[in-house]
C-alpha positions, 0 to 999 in steps of 0.5 A, spaced: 500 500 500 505 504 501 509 503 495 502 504 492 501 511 494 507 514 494 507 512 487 502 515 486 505 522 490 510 522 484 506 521 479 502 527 482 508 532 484 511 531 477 505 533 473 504 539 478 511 541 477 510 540 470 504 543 468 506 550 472 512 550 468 507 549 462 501 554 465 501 562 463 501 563 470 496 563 476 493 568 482 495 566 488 492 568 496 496 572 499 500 569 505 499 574 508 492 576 507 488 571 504 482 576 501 487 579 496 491 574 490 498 575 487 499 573 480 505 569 480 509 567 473 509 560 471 517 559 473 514 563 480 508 558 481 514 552 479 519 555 484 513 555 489 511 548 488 518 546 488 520 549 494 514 547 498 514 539 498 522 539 498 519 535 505 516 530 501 521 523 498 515 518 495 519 513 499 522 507 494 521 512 487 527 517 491 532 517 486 526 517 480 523 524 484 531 526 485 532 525 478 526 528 475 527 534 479 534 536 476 531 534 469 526 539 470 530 544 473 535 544 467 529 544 463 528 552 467 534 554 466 534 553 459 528 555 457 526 561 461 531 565 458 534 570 463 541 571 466 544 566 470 548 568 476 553 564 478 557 568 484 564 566 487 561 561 492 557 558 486 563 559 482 568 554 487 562 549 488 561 548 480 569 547 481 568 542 486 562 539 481 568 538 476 572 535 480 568 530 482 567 528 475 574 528 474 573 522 480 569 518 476 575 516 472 580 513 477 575 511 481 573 503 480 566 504 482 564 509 477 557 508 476 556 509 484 560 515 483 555 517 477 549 516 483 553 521 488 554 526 483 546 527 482 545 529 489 550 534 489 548 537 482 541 538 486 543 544 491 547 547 484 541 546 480 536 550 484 541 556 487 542 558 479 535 556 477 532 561 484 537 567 481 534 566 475 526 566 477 526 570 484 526 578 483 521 580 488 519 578 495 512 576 493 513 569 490 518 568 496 512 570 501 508 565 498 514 559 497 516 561 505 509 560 508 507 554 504 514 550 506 512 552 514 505 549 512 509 543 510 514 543 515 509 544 520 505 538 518 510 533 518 513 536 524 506 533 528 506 528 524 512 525 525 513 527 533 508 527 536 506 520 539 500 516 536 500 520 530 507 518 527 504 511 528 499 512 523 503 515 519 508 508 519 502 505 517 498 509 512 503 513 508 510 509 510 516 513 506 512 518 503 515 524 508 523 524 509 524 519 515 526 523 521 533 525 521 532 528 514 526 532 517 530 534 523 535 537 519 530 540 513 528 544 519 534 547 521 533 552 515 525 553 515 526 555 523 532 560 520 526 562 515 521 563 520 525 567 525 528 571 519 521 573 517 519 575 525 525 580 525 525 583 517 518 582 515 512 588 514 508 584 518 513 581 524 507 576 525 509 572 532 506 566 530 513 565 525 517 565 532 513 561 535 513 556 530 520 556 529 521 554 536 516 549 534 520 546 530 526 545 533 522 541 538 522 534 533 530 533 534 530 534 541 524 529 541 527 524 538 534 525 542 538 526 534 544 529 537 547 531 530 541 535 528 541 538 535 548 540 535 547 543 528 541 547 530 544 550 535 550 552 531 545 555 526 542 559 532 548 562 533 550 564 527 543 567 526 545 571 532 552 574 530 549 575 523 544 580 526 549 583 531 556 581 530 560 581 538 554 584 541 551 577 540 557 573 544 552 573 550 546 570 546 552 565 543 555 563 550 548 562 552 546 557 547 552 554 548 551 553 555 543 551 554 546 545 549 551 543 555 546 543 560 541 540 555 546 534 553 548 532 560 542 533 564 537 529 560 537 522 563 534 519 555 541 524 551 545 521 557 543 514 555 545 516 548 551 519 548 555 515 553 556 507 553 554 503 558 553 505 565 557 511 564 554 517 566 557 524 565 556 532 568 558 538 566 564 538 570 567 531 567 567 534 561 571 541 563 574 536 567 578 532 562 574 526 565 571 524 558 574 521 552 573 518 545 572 511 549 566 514 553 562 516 548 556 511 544 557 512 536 553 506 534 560 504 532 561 510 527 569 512 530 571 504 528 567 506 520 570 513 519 578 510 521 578 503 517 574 507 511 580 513 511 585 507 512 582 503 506 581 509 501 584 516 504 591 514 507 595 512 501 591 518 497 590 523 501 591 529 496 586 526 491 582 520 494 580 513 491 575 515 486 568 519 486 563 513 489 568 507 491 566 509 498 559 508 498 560 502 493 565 498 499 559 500 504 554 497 500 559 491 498 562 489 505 559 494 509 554 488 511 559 484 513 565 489 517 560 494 520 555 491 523 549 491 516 552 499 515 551 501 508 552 509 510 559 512 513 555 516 516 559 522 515 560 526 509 566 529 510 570 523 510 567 520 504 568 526 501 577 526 503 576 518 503 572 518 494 576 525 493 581 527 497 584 534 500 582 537 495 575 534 494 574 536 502 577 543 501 573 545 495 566 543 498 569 546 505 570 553 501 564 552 498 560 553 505 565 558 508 564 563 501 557 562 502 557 564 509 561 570 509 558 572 502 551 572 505 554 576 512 557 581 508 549 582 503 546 582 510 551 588 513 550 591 507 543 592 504 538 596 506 533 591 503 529 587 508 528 581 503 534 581 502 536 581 509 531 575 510 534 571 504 542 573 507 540 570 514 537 564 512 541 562 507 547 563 511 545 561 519 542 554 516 548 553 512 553 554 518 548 549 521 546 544 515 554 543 515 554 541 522 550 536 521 555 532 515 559 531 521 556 525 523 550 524 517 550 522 510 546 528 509 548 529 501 543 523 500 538 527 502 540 534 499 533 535 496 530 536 504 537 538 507 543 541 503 538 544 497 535 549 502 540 553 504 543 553 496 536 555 494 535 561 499 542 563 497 540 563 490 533 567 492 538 572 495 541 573 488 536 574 484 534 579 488 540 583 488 540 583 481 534 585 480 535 591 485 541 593 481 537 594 475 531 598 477 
């Protein structure tokens, strides 16, 4: 039955997205106002659609969904005839893109490294396809306010006891399992709380539910996407007021260190055994690598980097060989594992230094790009854009420390690509007028 509905899900998502890039057009409410409509274009009302249903996978029809949206993406691109932007972060990332390319021909898997390539074009794609489409704020009001509707309903869907069970039961895989949702709302939060600070209206109802959604991934006691929320915060906070946030900045800090040791289920997570640690332990040095539970994750990253990156550390063994060893005897050496669990070292491990340094580049540009924008313009939207893009970045990038989050860049990598290229549309578009 599952397999049933989410095909049908992509078959409907897919006709959708489609038949807007086909229409002339339509009139939408307005988010904010639902007595007066908006008329967006038929690349807008493509960017809406897109944008809104990042959240939804269709289950087993995942690498289908991922690879009609870049079809339609390119589609876009090439036919909407208007400037591409391609700025020096979007710059240093299409080199990265080149590299990994070049991976696929030393590489002895590199039909596995056909498959990795796709889920990194996805964030590039909709970055330069944003900054072709978004030149005003209304078709971002509507997108912003749509993808809090869908974030919220799979928030309650997916935490909330009883009603996660009967999604597993109804519509199994039709949204992104948890992990990936808690990190898809690491960059919704930054959006909603953006709009509460630098929107017209500065509707609390965005803060309340940008708390709300950092919510899940304490429910579900994922440290990973706790961490990179936290990380996220702290960006957003010196992205508004520089040093003056550091207060803000050590709070946040010391709220995660007194969350982490002081709940009785995340204590029981982190550490093996019986152990249990204070905050004291840790300023103490009484905590080592040995205490802490990685379901097995030190052992993976430390006999992959001795396989596939000790003897190649400038280039890597290939784009993709990793994940084709995981796949082959990742059952048998770690435990049924077919995921590294961690991107960073598939990137040094497939690619190298010079693959890892790339990518590490492409989200230290983005960051500092987006904190110049936000000091500098005077524009709300593209203030709004600035520090969404760049908070969830900091905060997406954490998370590939100990997530394979590339494979679910459509909800995750992909949001901060495409706020960023929202926020060079506008820019353009500001410097003609």
């Amino acid at each position: 039955m599952g397999t049933i509905i989410n095909l049908f899900a992509l078959l409907i998502i897919t006709y959708l997205l489609y038949s807007a890039i086909q229409s002339r057009g339509r009139q939408i409410s307005d988010p904010t106002d639902e007595s007066t409509t908006i008329f967006v274009d038929n690349y807008e009302y493509f960017f809406i659609l897109l944008f809104s249903t990042g959240v939804i996978q269709c289950g087993d029809f995942l690498a289908i969904r991922l690879f009609i949206l870049e079809l339609l993406c390119l589609y876009v691109i090439f036919s909407c005839r208007r400037n591409v932007i391609v700025s020096w972060p979007l710059g240093i990332y299409i080199t990265y893109m080149i590299w990994l390319c070049l991976g696929c021909t030393y590489s002895n898997a590199p039909m596995y490294g056909f498959r990795m390539i796709l889920k990194y074009v996805y964030p590039l794609l909709v970055a330069i396809m944003a900054s072709q489409i978004v030149s005003n704020h209304d078709v971002l009001h509507i997108s912003f306010y749509k993808a809090r509707k869908m974030a919220l309903i799979t928030a309650i869907s997916g935490a909330v006891p009883l009603i996660d069970r009967i999604e597993l039961l109804v519509i199994p895989g039709l949204f992104w399992y948890g992990t990936a949702r808690a990190i898809h709302f690491i960059s919704i939060s930054c959006i909603c709380l953006a709009l509460y600070y630098y929107a017209e209206d500065m509707d609390k109802r965005n803060r309340n539910i940008a708390y709300a959604l950092m919510l899940p991934c304490v429910i579900w006691i994922f440290r990973t996407s706790i961490m990179g929320t936290a990380c996220a915060m702290a960006f957003f906070a010196f992205f508004r007021n520089g040093y003056k946030s550091l207060f803000k900045i050590v709070a946040i800090g010391l709220a995660l260190l007194i969350f982490l040791f002081s709940l009785p289920s995340m204590q029981k997570k982190m550490f093996r055994g019986e152990a249990r640690f204070s905050i004291e332990s840790l300023f103490a040095g009484e905590i080592s690598k040995e205490n802490i539970d990685s379901n097995g994750r030190f052992r993976m990253w430390e006999e992959a980097e001795r396989k596939f990156y000790e003897g190649n550390k400038l280039t890597g063994s290939g784009s993709g060989v990793l994940q084709s060893f995981m796949y082959s005897q990742g059952k048998e050496e770690f435990h049924g594992a077919k995921i590294i669990h961690n991107d960073y070292i598939q990137m040094k491990c497939d690619n190298g230094l010079i693959g890892f340094w790339l990518f590490l580049l492409t989200e230290l540009s983005m960051v500092v790009h987006c904190m110049l924008v936000f000091r500098q313009s005077d524009d709300r939207w593209i203030k709004i854009c600035a520090l969404s893009a760049g908070s969830s970045m900091a905060g997406v990038a954490l998370t590939l420390i100990s997530d394979n989050v590339v494979n679910y860049s459509m909800a995750t990598l992909s949001y901060p690509f495409i706020l960023y290229g929202s926020m060079l549309g506008l820019m353009h578009n500001q410097e003609d007028q």
